[in-house]
GUVO-777972 format. One line per field, with one value per atom (N, C-alpha, C): residue number from 1; atom name; x negated, y negated, z. Coordinates in nm, 3 decimals, padded with zeros to 5 digits. Atoms other than C-alpha are relative to their C-alpha. Example, Ala and Ser with C-alpha at 12.3 -4.5 7.8 and 13.67 -1.06 7.14 Angstrom:
% GUVO-777972
dose = [1,1,1,2,2,2];
filo = [N,CA,C,N,CA,C];
east = [-00.089,-01.230,-00.090,00.082,-01.367,00.077];
north = [00.119,00.450,-00.120,00.119,00.106,-00.109];
up = [00.000,00.780,00.000,-00.006,00.714,00.073];
This chain:
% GUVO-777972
dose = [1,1,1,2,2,2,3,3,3,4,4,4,5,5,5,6,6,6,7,7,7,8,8,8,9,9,9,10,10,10,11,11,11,12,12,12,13,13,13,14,14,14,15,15,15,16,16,16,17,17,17,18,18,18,19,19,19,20,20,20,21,21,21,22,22,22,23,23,23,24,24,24,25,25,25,26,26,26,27,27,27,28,28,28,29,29,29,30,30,30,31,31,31,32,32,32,33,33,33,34,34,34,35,35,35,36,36,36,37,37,37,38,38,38,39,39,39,40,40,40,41,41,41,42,42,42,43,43,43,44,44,44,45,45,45,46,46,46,47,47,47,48,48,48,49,49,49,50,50,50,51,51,51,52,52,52,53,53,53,54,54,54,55,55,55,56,56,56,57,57,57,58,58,58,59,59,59,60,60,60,61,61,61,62,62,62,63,63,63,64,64,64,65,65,65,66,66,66,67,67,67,68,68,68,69,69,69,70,70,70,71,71,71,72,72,72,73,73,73,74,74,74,75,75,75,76,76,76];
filo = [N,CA,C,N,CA,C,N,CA,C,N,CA,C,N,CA,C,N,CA,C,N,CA,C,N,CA,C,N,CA,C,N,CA,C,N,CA,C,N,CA,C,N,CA,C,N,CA,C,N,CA,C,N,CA,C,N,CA,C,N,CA,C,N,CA,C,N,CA,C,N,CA,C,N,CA,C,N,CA,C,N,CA,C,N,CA,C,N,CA,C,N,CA,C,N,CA,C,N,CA,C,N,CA,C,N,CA,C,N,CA,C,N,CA,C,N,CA,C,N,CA,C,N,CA,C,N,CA,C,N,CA,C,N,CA,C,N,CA,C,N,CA,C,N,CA,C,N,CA,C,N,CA,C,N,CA,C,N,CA,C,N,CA,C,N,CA,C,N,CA,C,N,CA,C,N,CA,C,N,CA,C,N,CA,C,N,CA,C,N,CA,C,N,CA,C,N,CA,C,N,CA,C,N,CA,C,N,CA,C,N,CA,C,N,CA,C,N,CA,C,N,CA,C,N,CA,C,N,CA,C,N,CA,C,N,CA,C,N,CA,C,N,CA,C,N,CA,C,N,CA,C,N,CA,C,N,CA,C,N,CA,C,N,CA,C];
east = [-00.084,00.000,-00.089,00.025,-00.074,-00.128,00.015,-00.089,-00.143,00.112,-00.311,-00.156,00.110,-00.561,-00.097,00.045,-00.574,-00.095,00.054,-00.600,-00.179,00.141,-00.914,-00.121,00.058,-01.065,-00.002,00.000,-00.986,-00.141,00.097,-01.286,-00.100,00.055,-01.490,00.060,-00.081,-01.235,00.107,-00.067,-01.003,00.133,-00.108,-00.782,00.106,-00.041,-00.673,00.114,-00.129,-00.392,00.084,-00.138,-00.195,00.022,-00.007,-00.289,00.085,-00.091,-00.095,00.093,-00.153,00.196,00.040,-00.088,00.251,00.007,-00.028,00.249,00.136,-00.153,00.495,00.122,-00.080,00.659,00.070,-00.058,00.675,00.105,-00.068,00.853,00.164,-00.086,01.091,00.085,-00.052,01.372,-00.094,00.026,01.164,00.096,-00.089,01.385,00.069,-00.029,01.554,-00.054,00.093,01.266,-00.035,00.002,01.192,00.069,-00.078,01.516,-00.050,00.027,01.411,-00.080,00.140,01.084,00.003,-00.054,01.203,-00.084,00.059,01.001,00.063,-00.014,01.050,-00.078,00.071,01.042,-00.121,00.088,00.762,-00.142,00.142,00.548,-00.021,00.022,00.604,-00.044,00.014,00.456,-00.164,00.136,00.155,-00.106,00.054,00.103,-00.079,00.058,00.055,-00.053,00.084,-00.125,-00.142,00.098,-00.469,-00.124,00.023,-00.540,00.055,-00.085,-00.330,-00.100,00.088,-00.455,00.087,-00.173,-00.105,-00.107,-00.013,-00.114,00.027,-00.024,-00.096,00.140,-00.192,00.275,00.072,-00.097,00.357,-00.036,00.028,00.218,00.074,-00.096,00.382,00.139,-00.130,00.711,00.025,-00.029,00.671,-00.012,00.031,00.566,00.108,-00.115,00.875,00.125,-00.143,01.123,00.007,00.035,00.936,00.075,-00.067,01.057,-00.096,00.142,00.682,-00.058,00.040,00.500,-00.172,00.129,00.120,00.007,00.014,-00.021,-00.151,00.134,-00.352,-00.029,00.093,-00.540,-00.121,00.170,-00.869,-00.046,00.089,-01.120,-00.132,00.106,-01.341,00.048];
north = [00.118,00.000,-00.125,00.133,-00.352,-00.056,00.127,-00.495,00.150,-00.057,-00.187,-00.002,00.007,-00.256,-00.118,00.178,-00.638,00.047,-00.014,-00.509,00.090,-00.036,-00.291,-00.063,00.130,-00.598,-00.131,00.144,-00.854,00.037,00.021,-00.749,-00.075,00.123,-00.925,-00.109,00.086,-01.128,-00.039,00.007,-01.240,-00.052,00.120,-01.493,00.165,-00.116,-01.116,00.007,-00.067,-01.046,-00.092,00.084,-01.333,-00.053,-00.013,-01.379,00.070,-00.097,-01.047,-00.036,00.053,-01.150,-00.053,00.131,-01.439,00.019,-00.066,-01.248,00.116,-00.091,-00.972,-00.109,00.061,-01.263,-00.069,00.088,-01.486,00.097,-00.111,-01.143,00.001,-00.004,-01.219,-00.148,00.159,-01.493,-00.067,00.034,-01.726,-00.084,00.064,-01.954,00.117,-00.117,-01.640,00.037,-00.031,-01.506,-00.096,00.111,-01.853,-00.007,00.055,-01.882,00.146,-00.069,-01.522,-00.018,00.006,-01.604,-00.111,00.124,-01.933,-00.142,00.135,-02.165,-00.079,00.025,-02.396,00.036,-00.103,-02.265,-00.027,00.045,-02.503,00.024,-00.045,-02.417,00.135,-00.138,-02.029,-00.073,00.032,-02.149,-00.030,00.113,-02.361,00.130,-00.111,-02.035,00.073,-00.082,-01.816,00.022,00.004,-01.973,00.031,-00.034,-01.884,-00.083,00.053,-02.156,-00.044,-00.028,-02.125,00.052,-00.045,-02.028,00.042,00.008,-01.901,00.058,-00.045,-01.782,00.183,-00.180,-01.369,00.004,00.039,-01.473,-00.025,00.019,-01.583,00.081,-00.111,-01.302,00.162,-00.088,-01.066,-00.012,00.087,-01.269,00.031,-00.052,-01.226,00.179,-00.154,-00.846,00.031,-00.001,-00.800,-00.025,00.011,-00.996,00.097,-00.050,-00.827,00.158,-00.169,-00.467,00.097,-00.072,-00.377,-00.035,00.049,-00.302,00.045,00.010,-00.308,00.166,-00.129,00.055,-00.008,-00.038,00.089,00.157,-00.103,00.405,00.049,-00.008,00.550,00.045,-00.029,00.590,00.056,-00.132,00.825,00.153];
up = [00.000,00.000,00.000,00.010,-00.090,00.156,-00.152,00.297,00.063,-00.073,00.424,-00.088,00.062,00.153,00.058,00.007,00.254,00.175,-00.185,00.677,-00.016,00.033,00.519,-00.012,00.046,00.368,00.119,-00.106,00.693,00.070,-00.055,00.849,-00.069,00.105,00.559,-00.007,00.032,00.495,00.094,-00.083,00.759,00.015,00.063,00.566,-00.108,00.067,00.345,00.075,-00.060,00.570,-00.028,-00.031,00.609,-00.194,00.126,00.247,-00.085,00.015,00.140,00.057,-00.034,00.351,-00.061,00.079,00.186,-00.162,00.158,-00.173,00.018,00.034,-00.056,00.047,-00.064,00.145,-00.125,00.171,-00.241,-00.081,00.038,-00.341,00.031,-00.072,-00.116,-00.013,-00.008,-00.023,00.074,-00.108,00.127,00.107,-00.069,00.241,00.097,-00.087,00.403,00.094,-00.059,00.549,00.115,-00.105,00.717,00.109,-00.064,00.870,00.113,-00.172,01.066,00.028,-00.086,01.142,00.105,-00.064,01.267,-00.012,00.041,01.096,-00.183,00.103,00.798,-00.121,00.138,00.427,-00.040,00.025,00.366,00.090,-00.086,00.704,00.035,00.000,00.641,-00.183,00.088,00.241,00.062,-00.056,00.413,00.088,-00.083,00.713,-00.052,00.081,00.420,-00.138,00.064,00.216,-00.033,-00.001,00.104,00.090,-00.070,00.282,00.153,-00.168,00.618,00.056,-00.134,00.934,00.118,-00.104,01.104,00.109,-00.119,01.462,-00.024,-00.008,01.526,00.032,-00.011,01.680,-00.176,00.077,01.334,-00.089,00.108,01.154,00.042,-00.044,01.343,-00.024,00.069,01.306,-00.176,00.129,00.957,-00.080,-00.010,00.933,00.016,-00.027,01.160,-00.099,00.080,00.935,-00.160,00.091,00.630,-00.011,00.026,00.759,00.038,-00.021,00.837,00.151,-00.122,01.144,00.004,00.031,01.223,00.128,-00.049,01.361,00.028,00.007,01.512,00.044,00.010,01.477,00.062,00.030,01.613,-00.080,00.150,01.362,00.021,-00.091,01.622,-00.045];
């Protein structure tokens, strides 16, 4: 999947995640999406941009409204 490729890549890259959100999120209504995350369409647009810098609260928030949830693993 898309988003577990990007969580592969955040350790290089760290901006990859919220990055991918905001491509399956463009997929999506945003305006919709906004209203559950509980921010405006424009500062869920700005969050997950390539240039954003959201909060882990609002990446979760969006994951959540997305339908997706984050899973950690050991890798021992």
């Amino acid at each position: 999947m898309f988003l577990e490729i990007a969580l592969e890549d955040s350790a290089e890259d760290p901006s990859a995640v919220p990055h991918a959100l905001g491509i399956i999120a463009r997929s999506q209504n945003m305006s919709e999406l906004a209203r559950r995350v509980g921010m405006s369409r424009d500062g869920l647009y700005k969050a997950l941009s390539e240039e954003g810098n959201p909060t882990w609260s609002t990446i979760l928030k969006v994951t959540n409204a997305l339908g997706l949830r984050f899973e950690l693993h050991s890798v021992a």
